[in-house]
PDB file as gemmi writes it, atoms N, CA and C in Angstrom:
CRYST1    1.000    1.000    1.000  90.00  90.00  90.00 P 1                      
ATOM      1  N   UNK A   1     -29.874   2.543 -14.105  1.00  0.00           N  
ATOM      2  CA  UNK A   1     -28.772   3.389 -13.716  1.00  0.00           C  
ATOM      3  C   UNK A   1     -27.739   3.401 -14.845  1.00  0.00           C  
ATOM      4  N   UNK A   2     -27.103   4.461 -15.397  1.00  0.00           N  
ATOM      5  CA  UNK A   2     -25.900   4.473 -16.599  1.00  0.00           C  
ATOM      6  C   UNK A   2     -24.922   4.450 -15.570  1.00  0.00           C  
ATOM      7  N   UNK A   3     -23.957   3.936 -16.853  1.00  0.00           N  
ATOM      8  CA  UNK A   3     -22.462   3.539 -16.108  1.00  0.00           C  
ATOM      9  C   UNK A   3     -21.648   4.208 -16.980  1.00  0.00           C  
ATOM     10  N   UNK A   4     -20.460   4.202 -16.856  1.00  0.00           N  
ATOM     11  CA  UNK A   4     -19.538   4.498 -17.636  1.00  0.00           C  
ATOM     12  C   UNK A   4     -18.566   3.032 -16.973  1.00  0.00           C  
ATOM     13  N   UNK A   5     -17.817   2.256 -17.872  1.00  0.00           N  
ATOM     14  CA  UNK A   5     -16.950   1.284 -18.343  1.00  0.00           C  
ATOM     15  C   UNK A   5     -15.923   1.522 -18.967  1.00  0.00           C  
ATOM     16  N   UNK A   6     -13.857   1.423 -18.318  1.00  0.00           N  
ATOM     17  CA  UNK A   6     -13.035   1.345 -18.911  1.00  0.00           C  
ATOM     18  C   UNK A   6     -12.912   0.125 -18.570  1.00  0.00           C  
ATOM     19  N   UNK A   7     -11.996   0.035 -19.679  1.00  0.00           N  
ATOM     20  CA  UNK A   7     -11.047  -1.857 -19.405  1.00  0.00           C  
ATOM     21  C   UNK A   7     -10.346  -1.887 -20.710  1.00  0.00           C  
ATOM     22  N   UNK A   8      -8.920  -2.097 -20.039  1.00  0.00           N  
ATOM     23  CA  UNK A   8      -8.182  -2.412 -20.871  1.00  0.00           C  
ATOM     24  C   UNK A   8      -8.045  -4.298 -20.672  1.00  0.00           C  
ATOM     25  N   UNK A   9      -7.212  -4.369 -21.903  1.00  0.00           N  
ATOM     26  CA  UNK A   9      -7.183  -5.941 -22.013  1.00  0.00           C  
ATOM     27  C   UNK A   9      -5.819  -6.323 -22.109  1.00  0.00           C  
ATOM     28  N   UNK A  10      -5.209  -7.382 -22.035  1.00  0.00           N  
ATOM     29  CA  UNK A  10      -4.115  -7.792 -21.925  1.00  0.00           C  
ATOM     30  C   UNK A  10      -3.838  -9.348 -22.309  1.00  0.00           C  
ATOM     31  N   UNK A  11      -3.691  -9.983 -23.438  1.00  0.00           N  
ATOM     32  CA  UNK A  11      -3.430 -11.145 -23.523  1.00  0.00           C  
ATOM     33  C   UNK A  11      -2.338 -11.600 -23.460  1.00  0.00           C  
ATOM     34  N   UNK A  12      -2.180 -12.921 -22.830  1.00  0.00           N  
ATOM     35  CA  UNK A  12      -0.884 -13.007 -22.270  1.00  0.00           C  
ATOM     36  C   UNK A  12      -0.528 -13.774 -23.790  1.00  0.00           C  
ATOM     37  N   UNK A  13      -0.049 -13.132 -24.269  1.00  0.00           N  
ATOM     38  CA  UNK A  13       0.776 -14.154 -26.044  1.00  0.00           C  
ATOM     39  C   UNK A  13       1.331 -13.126 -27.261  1.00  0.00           C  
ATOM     40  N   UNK A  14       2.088 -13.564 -27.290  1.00  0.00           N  
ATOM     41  CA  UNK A  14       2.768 -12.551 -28.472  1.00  0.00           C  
ATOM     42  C   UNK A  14       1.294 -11.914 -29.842  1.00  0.00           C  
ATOM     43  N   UNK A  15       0.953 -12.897 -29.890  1.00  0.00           N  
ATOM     44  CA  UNK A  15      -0.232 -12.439 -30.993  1.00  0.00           C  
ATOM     45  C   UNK A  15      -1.789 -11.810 -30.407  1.00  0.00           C  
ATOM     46  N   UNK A  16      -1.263 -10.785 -29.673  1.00  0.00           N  
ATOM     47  CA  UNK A  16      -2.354  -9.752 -29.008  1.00  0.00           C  
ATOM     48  C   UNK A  16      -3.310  -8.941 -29.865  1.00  0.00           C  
ATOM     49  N   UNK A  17      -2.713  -8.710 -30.482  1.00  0.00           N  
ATOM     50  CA  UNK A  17      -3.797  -7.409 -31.285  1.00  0.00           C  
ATOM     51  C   UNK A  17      -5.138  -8.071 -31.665  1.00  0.00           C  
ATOM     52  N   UNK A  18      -4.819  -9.031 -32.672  1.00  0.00           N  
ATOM     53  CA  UNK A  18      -6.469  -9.713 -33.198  1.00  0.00           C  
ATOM     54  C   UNK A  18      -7.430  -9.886 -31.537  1.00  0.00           C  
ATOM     55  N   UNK A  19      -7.152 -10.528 -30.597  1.00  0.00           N  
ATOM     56  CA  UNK A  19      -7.633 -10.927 -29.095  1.00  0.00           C  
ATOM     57  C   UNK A  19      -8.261  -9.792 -28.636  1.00  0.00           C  
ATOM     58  N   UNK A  20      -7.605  -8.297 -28.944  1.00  0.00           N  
ATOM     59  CA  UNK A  20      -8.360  -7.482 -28.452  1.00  0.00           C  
ATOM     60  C   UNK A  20      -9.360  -7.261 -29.630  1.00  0.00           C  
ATOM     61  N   UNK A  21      -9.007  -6.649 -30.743  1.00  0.00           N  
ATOM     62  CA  UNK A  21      -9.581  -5.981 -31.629  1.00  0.00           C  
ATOM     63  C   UNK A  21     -11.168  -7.136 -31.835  1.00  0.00           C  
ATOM     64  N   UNK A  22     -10.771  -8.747 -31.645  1.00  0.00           N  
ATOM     65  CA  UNK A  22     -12.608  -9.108 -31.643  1.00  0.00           C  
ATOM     66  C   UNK A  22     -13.025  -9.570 -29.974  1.00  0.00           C  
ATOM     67  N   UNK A  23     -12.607  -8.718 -29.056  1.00  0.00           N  
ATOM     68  CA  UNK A  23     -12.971  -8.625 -27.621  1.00  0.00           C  
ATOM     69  C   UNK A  23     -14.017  -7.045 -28.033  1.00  0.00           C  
ATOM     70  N   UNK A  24     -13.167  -5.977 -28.769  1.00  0.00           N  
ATOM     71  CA  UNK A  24     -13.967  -5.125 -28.907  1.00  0.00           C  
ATOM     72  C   UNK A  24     -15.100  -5.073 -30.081  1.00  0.00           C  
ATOM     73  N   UNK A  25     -14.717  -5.929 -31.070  1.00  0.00           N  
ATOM     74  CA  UNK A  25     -15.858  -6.020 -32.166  1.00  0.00           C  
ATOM     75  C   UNK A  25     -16.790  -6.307 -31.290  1.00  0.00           C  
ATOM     76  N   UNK A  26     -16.996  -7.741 -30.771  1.00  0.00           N  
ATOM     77  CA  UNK A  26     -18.220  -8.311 -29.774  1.00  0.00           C  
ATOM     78  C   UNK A  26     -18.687  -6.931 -28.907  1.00  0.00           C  
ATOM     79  N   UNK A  27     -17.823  -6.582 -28.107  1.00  0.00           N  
ATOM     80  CA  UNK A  27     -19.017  -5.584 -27.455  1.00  0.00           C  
ATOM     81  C   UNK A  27     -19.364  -3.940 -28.069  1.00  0.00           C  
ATOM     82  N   UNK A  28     -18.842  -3.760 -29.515  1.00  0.00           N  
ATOM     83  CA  UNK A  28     -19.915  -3.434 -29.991  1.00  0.00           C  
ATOM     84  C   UNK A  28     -20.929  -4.113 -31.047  1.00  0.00           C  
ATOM     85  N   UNK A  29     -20.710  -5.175 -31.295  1.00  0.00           N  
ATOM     86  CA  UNK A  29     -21.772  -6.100 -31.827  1.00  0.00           C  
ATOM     87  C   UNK A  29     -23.204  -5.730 -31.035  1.00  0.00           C  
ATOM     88  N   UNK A  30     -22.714  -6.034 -29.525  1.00  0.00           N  
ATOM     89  CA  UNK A  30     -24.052  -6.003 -28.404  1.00  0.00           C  
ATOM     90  C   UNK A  30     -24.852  -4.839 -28.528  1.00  0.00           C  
ATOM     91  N   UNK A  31     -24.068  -3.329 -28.736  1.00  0.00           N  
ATOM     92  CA  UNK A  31     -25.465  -2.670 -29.168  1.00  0.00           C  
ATOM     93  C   UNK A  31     -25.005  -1.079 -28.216  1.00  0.00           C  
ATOM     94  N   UNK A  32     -24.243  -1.744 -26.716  1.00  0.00           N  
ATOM     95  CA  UNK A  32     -23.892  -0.292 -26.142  1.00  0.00           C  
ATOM     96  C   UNK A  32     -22.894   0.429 -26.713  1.00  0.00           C  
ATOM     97  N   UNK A  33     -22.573   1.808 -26.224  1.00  0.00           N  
ATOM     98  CA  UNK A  33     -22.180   2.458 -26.677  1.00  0.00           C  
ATOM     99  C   UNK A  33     -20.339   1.943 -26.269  1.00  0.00           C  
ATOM    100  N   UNK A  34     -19.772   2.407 -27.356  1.00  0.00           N  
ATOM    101  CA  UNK A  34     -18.091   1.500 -27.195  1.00  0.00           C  
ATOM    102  C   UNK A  34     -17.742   2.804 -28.075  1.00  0.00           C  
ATOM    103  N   UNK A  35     -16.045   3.265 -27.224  1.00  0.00           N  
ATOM    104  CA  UNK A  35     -15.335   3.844 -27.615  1.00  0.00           C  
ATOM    105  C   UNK A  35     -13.792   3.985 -27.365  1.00  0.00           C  
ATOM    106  N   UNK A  36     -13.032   3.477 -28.707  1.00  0.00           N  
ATOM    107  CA  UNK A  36     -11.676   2.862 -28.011  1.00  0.00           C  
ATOM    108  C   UNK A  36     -10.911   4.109 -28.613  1.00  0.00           C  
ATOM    109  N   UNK A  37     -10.023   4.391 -27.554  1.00  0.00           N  
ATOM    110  CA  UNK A  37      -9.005   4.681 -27.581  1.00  0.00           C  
ATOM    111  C   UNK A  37      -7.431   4.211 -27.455  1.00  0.00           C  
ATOM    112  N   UNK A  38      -6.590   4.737 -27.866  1.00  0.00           N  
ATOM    113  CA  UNK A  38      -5.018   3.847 -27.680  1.00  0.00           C  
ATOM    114  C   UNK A  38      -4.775   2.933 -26.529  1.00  0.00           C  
ATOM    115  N   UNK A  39      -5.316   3.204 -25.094  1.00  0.00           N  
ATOM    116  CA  UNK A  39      -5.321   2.196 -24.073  1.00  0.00           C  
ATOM    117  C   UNK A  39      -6.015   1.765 -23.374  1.00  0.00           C  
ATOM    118  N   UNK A  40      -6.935   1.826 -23.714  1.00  0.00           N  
ATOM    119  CA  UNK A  40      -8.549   1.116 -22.736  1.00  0.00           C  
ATOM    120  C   UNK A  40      -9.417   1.707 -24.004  1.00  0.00           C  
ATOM    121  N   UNK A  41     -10.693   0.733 -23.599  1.00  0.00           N  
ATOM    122  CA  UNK A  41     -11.715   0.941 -24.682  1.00  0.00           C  
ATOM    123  C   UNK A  41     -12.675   1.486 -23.532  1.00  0.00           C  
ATOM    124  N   UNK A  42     -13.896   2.631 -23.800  1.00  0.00           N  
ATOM    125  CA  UNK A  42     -15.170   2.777 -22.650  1.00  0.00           C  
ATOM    126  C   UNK A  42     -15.935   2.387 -23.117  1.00  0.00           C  
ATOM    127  N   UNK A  43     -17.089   1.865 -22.347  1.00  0.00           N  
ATOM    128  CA  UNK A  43     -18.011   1.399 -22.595  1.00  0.00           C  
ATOM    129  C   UNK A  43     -19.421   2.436 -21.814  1.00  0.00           C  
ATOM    130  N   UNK A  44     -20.720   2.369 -22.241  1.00  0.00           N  
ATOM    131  CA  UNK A  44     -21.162   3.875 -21.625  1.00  0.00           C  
ATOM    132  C   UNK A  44     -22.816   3.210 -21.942  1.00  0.00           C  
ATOM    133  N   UNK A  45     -23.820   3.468 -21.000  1.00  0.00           N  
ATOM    134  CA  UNK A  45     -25.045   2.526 -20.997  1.00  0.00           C  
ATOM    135  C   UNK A  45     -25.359   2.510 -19.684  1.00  0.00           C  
ATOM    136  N   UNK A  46     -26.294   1.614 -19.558  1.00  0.00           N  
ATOM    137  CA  UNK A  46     -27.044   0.746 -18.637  1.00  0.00           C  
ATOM    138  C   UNK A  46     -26.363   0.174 -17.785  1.00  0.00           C  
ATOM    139  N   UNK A  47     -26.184   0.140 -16.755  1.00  0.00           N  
ATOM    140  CA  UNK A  47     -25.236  -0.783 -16.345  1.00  0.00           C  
ATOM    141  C   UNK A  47     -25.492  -1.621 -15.875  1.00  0.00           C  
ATOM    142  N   UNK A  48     -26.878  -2.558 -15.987  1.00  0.00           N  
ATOM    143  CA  UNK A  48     -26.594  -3.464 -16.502  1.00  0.00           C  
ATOM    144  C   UNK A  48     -26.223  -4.580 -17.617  1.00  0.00           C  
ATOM    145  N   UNK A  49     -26.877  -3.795 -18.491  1.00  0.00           N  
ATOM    146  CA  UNK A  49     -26.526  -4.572 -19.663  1.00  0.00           C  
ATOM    147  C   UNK A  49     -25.181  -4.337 -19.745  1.00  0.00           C  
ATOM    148  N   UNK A  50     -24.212  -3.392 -19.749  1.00  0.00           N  
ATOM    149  CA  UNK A  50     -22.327  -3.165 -19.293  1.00  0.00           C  
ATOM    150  C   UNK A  50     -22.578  -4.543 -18.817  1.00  0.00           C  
ATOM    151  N   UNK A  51     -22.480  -4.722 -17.790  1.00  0.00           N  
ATOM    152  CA  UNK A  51     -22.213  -6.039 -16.668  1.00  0.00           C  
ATOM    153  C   UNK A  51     -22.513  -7.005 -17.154  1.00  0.00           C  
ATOM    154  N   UNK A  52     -23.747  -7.391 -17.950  1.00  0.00           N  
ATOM    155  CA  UNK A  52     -24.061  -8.727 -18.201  1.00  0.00           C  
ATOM    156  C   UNK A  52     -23.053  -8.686 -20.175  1.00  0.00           C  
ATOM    157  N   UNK A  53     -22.873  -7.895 -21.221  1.00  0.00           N  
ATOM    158  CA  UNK A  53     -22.231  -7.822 -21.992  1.00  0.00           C  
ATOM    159  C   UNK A  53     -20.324  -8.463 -21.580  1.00  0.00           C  
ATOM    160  N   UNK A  54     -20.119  -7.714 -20.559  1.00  0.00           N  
ATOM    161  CA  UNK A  54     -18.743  -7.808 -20.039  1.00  0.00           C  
ATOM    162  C   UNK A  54     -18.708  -9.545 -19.880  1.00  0.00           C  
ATOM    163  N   UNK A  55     -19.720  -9.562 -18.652  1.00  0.00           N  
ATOM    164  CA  UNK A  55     -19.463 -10.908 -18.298  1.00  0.00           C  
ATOM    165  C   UNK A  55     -19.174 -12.116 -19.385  1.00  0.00           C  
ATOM    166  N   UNK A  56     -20.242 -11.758 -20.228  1.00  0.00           N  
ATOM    167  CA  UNK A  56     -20.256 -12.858 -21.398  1.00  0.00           C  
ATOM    168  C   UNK A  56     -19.123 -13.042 -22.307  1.00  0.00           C  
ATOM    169  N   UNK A  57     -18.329 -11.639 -22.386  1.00  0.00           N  
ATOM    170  CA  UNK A  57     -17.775 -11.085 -23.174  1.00  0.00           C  
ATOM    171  C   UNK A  57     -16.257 -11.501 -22.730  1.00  0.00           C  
ATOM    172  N   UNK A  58     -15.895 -11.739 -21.764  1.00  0.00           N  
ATOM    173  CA  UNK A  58     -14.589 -11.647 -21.090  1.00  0.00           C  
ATOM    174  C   UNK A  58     -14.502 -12.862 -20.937  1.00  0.00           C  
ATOM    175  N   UNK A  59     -15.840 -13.867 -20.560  1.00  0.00           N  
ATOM    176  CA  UNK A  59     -15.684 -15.253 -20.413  1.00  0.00           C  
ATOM    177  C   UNK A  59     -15.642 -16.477 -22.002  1.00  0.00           C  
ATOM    178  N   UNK A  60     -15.629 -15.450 -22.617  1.00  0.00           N  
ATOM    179  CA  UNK A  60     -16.077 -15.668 -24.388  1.00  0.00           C  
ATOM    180  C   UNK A  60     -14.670 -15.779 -24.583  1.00  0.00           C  
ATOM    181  N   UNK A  61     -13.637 -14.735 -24.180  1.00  0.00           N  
ATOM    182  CA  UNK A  61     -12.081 -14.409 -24.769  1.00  0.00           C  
ATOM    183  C   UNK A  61     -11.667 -15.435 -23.969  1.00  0.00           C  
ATOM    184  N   UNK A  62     -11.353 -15.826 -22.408  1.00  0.00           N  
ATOM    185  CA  UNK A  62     -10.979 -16.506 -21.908  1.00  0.00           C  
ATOM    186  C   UNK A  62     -11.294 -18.102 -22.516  1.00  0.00           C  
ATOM    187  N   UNK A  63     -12.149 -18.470 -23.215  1.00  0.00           N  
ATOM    188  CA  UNK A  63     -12.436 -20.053 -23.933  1.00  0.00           C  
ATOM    189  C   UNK A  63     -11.493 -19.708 -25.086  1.00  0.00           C  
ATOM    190  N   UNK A  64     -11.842 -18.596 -25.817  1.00  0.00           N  
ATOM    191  CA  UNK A  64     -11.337 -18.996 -26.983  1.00  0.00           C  
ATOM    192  C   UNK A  64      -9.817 -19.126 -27.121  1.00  0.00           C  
ATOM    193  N   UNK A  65      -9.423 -17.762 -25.969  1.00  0.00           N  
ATOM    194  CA  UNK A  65      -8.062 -17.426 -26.277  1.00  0.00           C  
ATOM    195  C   UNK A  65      -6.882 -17.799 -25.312  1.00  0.00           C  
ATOM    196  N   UNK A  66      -7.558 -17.900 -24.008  1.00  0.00           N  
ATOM    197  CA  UNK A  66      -6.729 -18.672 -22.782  1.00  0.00           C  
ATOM    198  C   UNK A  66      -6.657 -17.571 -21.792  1.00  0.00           C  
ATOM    199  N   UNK A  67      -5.267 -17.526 -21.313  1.00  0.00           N  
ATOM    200  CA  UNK A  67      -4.606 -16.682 -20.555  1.00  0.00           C  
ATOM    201  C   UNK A  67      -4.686 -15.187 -20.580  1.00  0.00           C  
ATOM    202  N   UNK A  68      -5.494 -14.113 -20.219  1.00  0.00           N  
ATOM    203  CA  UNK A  68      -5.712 -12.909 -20.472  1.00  0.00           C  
ATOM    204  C   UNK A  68      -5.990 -11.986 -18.959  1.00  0.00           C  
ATOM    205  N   UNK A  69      -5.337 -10.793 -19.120  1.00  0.00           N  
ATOM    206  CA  UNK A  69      -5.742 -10.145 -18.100  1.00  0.00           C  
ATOM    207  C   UNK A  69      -7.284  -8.662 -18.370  1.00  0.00           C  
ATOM    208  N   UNK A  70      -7.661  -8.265 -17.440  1.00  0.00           N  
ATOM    209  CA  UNK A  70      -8.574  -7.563 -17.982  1.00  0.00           C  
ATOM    210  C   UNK A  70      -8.217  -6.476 -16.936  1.00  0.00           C  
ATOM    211  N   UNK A  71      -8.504  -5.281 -16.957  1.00  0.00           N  
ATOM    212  CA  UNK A  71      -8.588  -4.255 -16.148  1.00  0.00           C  
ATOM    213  C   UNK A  71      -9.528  -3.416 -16.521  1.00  0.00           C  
ATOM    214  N   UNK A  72     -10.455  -3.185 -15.027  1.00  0.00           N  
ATOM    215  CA  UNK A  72     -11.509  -2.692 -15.499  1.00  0.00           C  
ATOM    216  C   UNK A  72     -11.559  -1.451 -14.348  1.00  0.00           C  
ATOM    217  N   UNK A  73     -12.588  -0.171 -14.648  1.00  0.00           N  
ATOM    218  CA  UNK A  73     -12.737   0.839 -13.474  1.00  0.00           C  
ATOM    219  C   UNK A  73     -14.235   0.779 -14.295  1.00  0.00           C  
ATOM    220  N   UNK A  74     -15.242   1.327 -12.846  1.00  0.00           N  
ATOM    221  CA  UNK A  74     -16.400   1.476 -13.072  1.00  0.00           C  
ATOM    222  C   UNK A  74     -16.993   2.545 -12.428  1.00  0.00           C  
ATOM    223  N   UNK A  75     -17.639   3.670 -13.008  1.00  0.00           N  
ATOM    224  CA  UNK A  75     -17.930   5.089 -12.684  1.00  0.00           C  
ATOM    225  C   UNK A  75     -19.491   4.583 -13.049  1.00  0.00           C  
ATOM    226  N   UNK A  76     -20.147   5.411 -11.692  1.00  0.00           N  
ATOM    227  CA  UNK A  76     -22.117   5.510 -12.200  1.00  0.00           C  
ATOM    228  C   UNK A  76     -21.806   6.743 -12.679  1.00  0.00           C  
ATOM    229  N   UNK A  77     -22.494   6.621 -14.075  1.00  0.00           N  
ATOM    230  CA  UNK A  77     -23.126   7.436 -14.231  1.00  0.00           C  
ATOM    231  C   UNK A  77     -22.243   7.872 -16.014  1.00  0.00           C  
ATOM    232  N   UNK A  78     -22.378   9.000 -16.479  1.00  0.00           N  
ATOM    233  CA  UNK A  78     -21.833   9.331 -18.120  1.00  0.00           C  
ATOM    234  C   UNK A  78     -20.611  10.185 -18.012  1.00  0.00           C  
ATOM    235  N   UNK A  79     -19.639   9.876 -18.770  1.00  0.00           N  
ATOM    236  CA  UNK A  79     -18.527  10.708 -19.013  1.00  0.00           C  
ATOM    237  C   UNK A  79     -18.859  11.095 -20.149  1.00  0.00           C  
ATOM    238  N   UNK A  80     -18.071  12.240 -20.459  1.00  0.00           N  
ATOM    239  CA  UNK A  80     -18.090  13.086 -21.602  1.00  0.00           C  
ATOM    240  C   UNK A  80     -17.037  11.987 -22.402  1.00  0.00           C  
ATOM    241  N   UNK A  81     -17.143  11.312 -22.773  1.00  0.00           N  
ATOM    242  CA  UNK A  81     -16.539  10.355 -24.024  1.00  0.00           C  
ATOM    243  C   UNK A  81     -15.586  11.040 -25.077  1.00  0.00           C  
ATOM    244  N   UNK A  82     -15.963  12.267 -25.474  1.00  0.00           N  
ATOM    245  CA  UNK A  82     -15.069  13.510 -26.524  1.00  0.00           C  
ATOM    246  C   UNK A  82     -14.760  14.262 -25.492  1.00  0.00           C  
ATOM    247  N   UNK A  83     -14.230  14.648 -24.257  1.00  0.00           N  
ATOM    248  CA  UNK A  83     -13.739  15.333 -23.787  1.00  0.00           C  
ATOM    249  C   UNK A  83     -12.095  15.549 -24.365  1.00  0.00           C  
ATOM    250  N   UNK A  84     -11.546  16.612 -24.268  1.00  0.00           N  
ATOM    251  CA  UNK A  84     -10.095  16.297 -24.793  1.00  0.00           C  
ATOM    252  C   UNK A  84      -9.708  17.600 -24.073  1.00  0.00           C  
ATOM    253  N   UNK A  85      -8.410  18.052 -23.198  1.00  0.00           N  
ATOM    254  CA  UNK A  85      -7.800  18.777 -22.984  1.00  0.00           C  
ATOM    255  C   UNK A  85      -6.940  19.609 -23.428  1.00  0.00           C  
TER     256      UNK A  85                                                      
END                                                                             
């Protein structure tokens, strides 16, 4: 089944940017499709591999980095990713 994946990230610490920017290197390291924009990054695939990437992925930031919030929405199925109004 494809998914479509937003989630924004939120680290709780003044020095945020690097926390996200290798939250998003890693999941495109993994291979699905990743596309960030100014406030949430999507993620677009399988959903499972989404789910099992995330999981690893969110529990990866939380060791390294501590305190973080995540917000996530989950749509079956493909968004138009370049859509623009």
């Amino acid at each position: 089944m494809k998914a479509t994946i937003e989630i924004s990230n939120y680290p709780l610490s003044d020095d945020y940017e690097p926390k996200i920017v290798d939250f998003i290197d890693r999941c495109i390291a993994s291979g699905i499709t990743v596309k960030v924009n100014a406030t949430s990054t999507h993620l677009q695939g399988d959903y499972d591999e989404i789910m099992d990437v995330l999981q690893r992925e969110i529990k990866t930031s939380y060791e390294r980095y501590g305190q973080m919030i995540f917000v996530v929405k989950v749509l079956k199925g493909e968004l138009d990713l370049n859509y623009q109004h």
